[in-house]
Each structure stands twice: as structure tokens, then as C-alpha cells.
N, C-alpha and C positions, 0 to 999 in steps of 0.2 A: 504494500500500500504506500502510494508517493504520500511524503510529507506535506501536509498544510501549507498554503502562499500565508505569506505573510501580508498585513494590506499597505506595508512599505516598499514591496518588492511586486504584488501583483500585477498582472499583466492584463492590462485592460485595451479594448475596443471602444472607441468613441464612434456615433452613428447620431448626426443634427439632422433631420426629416424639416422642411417647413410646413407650419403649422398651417400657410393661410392656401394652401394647397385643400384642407378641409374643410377650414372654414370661408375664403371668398369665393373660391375657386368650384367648392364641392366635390371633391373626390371623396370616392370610398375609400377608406380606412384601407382596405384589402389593397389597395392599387399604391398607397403612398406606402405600404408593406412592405412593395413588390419592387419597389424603385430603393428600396433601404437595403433590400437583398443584391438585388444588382451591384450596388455600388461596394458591400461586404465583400460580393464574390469576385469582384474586379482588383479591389485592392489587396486582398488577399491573394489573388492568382499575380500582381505585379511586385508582389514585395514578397512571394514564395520563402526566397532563400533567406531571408532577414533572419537574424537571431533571431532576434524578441517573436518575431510570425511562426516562426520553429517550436519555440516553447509554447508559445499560445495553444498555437496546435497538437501539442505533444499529449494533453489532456483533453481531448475532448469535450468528454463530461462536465470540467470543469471550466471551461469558456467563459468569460467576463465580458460582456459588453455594459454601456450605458446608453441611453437613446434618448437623444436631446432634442427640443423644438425651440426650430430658430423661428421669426414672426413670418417675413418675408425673403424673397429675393435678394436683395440690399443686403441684406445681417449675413444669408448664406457667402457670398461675395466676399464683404467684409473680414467672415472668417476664415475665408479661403487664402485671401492674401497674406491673412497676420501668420497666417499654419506657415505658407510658403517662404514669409520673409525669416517666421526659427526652424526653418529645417525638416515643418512636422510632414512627413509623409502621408499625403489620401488620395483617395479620390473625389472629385465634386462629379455626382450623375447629372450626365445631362441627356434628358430624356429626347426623343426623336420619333415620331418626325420635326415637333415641336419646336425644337432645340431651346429648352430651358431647363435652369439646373431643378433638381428635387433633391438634393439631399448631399453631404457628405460622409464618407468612412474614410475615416484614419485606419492605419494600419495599426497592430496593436505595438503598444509602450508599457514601460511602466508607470500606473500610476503617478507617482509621485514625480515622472518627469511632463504629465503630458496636460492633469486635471485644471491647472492654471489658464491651459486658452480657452476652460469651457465653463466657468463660474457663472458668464452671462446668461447661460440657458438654461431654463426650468427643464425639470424630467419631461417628456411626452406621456403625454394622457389620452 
């Protein structure tokens, strides 16, 4: 039996969905889902070989994500650039034929290196 994460060393998934994708927009629940999985399975298939994506994966069972809602389009942007300018690795989905974003997945971190660019955003409800 692997030992216990510690929640200083946990390796977490960050996943911002916008929010006004439900509420101005009206999407199903089911479809801004569907767009949160894409962008997981995306970043995860480009950042394969990463440590931190190794461990994540290593456990299964034990996978950490948190699922945050940004308001708008603007915020999603916003925190795509700040991610870009420290280094943080994701992806922003940009849905098509549309071509607008719904959502980003970071690759996983550790917590305590990565929770700081995400204070702004409430959990997803």
C-alpha cells in the first residue's frame, strides 16, 4: 500500500470551466463537462512525460483535481497569460467550430507550487 500525499507535496490538477457559458450562454452542464474533459485529456497527452504528470498518474485512484469557475471570457484570458508569463503549463480549450475558449487545464503541480494563481476563483457548483 503506497504511503499517504502529504497536502504539502500533493499533486494536484487545476480545471477553470466559465461559468457564464451556463448561465448567459445556457449550456448544459453535461456539454461545459465535456469541454473540461477535452482540455484534461489534451494537457495531459502534451505534458505525458513531465514528472509531476508521471506521479499524478502513477495512482490513479488517487487523482486530485480542483474545478474552478472563472465568470467570463476576459478572466479565462487573463489567467491564461499570468499561467504563461510563470511558466505554469495548460491548456486553454478552444472549442470549434466556434473558436472560443471554455475552459483551462493545467497540467498537474504540486500544490503548494501552483494554488496561488487560483485564489480568485470560487469552486464550480
Amino acid at each position: 500500500m503506497a504511503a499517504a500525499t502529504s497536502s504539502s507535496s500533493q499533486i494536484v490538477q487545476y480545471v477553470i470551466v466559465r461559468g457564464d457559458l451556463l448561465k448567459t450562454c445556457k449550456w448544459p452542464v453535461g456539454a461545459l463537462i465535456a469541454q473540461a474533459c477535452h482540455a484534461t485529456s489534451a494537457v495531459l497527452h502534451l505534458y505525458y512525460d513531465d514528472v509531476y504528470t508521471q506521479k499524478y498518474l502513477k495512482d490513479l485512484d488517487r487523482m486530485h483535481k480542483v474545478i474552478l469557475e472563472a465568470p467570463d471570457e476576459s478572466s479565462l484570458w487573463k489567467l491564461s497569460n499570468e499561467l504563461e508569463t510563470n511558466e505554469i503549463y495548460h491548456k486553454i480549450w478552444i472549442e470549434q467550430p466556434e473558436n472560443f475558449p471554455t475552459c483551462i487545464a493545467c497540467k498537474p503541480y504540486p500544490k503548494t507550487e501552483i494554488q496561488k494563481y487560483f485564489k480568485q476563483f470560487k469552486l464550480f457548483k
